[in-house]
C-alpha positions as CSV (number, residue, x, y, z in Angstrom):
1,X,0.0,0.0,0.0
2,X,1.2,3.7,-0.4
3,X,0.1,5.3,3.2
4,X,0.5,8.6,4.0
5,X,0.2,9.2,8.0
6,X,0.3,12.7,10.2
7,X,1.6,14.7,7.0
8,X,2.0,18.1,7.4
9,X,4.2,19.6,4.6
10,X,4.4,23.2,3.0
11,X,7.3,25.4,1.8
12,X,7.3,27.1,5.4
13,X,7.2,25.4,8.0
14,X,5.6,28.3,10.4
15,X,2.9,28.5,7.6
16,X,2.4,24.7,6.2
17,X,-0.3,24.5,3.0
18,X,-0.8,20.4,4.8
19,X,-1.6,19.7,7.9
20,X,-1.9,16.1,9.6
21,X,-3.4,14.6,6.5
22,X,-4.0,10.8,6.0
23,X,-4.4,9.2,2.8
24,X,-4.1,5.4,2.4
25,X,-3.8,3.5,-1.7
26,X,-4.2,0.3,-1.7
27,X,-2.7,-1.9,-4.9
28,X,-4.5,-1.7,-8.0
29,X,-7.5,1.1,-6.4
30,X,-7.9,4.2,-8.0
31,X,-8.4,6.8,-5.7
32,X,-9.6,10.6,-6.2
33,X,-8.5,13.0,-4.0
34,X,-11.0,16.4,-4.6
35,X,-10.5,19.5,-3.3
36,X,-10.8,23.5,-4.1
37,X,-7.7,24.9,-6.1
38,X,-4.8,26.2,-3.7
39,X,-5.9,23.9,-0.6
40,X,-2.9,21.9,-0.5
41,X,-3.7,19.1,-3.0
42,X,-0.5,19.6,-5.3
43,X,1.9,19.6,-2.3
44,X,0.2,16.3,-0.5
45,X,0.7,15.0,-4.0
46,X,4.6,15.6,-4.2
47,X,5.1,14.2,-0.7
48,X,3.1,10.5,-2.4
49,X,5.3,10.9,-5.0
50,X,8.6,11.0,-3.0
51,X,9.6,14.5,-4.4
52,X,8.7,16.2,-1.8
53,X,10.1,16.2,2.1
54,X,7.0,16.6,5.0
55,X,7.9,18.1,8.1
56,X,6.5,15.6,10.2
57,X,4.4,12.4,9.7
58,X,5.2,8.9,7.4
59,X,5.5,7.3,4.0
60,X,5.3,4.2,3.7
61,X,5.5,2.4,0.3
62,X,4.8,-1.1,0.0
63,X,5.5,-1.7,3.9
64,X,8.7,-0.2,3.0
65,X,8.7,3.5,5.3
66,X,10.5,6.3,3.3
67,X,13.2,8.1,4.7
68,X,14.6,10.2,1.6
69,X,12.7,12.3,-0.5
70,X,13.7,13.7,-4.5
71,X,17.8,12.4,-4.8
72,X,17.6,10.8,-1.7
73,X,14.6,8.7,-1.8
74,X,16.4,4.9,-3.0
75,X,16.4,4.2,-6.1
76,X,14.6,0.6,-5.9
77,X,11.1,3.0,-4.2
78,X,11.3,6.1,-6.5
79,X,11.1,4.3,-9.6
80,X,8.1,2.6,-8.4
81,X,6.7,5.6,-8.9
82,X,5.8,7.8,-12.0
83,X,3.9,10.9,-11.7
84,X,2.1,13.2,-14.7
85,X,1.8,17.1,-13.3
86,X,-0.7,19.6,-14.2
87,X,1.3,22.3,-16.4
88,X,3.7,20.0,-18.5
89,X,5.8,22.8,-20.0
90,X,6.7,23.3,-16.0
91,X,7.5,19.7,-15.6
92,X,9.4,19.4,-19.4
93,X,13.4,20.2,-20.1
94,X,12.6,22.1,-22.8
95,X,16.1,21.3,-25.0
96,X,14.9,17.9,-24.9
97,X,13.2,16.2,-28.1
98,X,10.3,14.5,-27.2
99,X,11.3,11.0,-27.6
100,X,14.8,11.9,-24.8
101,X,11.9,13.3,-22.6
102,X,9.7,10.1,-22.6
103,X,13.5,8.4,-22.1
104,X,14.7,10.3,-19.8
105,X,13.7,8.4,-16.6
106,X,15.3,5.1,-18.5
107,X,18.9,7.1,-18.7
108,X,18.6,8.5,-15.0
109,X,18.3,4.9,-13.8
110,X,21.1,3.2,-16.3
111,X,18.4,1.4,-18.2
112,X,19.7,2.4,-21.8
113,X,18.9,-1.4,-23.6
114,X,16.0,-1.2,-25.4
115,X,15.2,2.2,-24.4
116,X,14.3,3.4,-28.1
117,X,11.7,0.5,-28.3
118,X,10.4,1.0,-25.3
119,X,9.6,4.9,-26.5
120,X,8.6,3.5,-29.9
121,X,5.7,1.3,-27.7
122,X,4.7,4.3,-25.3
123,X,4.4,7.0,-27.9
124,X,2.0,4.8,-30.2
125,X,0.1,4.5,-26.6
126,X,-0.4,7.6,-25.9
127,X,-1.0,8.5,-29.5
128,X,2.1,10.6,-30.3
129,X,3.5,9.9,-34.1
130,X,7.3,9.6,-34.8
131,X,7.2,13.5,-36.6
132,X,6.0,14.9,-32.8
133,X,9.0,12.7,-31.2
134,X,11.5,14.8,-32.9
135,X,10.0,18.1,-32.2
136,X,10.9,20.1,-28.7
137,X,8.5,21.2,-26.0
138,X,8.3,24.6,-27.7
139,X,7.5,23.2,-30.9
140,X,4.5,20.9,-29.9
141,X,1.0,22.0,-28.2
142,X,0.0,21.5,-24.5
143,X,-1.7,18.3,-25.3
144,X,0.7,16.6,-27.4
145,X,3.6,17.7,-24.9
146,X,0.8,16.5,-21.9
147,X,0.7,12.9,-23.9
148,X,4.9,13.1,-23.9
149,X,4.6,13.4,-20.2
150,X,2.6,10.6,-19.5
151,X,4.6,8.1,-21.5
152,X,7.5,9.3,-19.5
153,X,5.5,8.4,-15.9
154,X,5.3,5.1,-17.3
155,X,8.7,4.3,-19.2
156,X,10.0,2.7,-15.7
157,X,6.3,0.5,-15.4
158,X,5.7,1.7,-12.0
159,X,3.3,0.5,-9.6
160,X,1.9,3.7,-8.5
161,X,0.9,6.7,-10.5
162,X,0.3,9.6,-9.0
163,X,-1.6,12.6,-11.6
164,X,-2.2,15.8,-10.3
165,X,-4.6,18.1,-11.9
166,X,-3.5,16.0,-15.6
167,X,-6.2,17.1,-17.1
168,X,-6.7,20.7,-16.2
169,X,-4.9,22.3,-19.3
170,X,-6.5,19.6,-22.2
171,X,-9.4,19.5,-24.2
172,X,-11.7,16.9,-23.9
173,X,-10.3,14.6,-26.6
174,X,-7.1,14.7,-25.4
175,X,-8.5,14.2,-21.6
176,X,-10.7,11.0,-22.5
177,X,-7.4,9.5,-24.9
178,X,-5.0,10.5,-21.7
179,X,-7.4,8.9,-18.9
180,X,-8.0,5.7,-21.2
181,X,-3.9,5.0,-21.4
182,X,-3.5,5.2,-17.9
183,X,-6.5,2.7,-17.2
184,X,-5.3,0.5,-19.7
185,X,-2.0,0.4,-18.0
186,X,-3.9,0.0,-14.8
187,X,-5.2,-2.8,-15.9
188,X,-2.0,-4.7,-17.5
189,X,-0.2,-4.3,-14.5
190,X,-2.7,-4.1,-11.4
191,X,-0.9,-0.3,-10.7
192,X,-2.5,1.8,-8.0
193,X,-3.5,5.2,-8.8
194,X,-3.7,8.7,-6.7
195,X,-5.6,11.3,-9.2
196,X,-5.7,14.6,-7.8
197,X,-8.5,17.0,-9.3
198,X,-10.9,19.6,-8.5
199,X,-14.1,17.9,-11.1
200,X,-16.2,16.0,-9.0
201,X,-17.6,13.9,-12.2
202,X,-14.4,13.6,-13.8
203,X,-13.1,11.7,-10.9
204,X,-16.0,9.9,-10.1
205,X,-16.1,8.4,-13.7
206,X,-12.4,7.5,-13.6
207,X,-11.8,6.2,-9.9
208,X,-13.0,3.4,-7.6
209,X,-13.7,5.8,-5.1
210,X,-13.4,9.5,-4.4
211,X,-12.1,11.3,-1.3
212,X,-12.4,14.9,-0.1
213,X,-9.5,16.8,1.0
214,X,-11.6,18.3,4.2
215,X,-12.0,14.4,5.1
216,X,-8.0,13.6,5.2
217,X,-6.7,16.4,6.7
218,X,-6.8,18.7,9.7
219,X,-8.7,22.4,9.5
């Protein structure tokens, strides 16, 4: 399971935007967490992704507790995690081509072999044609770039996926194609998923059951 106990997290830690928040995944579930835009959603989010350090309370991943967040986290947890954000031209190097972005997490982790097939197989996923693989962040819209960024959560086949606010920027098209490849990869691989969002119908279409953020964490 991916358990989050007594987080409080924030950027200050007089004023945290989290505070003693609970929040339990269990394998293969797909949870909503729904909440109001600037409530703290986004941070709780980056802590269940291991990128970002709470000030007090646990992780625990797979029984395993986490004691290293971002660079620290190990290696064997933070690849068992992939993680799509809201704005992808925040969460895109932009010198990168699109097919070195999907790769990217593949070259951080030494995991070269086979990496262009493994691209090749993502990008037809996701729906992203071998003329957009060449292009740069710049050169692509926020949908196509938002389809590169969600190939690149799953290059490593993690077991959670965390997706905060995907949709927010994308048409509905491009939202409907997006949510389908992450249940279809759901579903080949029995992955748990955290979708963060702030549409009530959206969530309640995609996930197994929806949470409010008033009900997991302190006022």
């Amino acid at each position: 399971m991916l358990e989050l106990a007594g987080i409080t997290a924030g950027y200050d830690r007089r004023d945290p935007v989290v505070r003693d928040a609970n929040l339990t995944l269990r394998p293969g579930e797909a949870l909503g967490l729904l909440g109001p835009s600037g409530c703290g959603k986004s941070t709780l989010a980056r802590v269940a992704a291991l990128l970002h350090r709470p000030d007090r309370g646990t992780v625990t991943l797979g029984g395993r507790p986490v004691t290293g967040f971002r660079h620290r986290a190990p290696r064997s947890l933070r690849t068992e995690v992939g993680v799509v954000f809201q704005q992808p031209r925040l969460s895109a190097d932009p010198r990168l081509r699109l097919r070195d972005l999907v790769a990217e997490p593949l070259r951080a982790t030494g995991r070269r072999e086979g990496a262009d097939a493994r691209v090749a197989e993502l990008a037809d996923r996701v729906g992203l044609g071998a003329d957009l693989l060449v292009r740069r962040p710049h050169e692509v819209s926020d949908g196509q770039l938002q389809r590169a960024c969600v190939a690149r959560a799953l290059v490593l086949r993690p077991r959670w996926l965390v997706c905060d606010e995907m949709t927010a920027m994308l048409d509905a098209s491009t939202t409907a194609a997006l949510v389908a490849v992450v249940d279809e990869y759901r579903a080949e691989t029995g992955a748990g998923l955290l979708a963060v969002g702030h549409d009530p119908v959206l969530l309640g279409r995609w996930c197994d059951r929806t949470t409010h953020w008033s009900d997991i964490t302190a006022p």
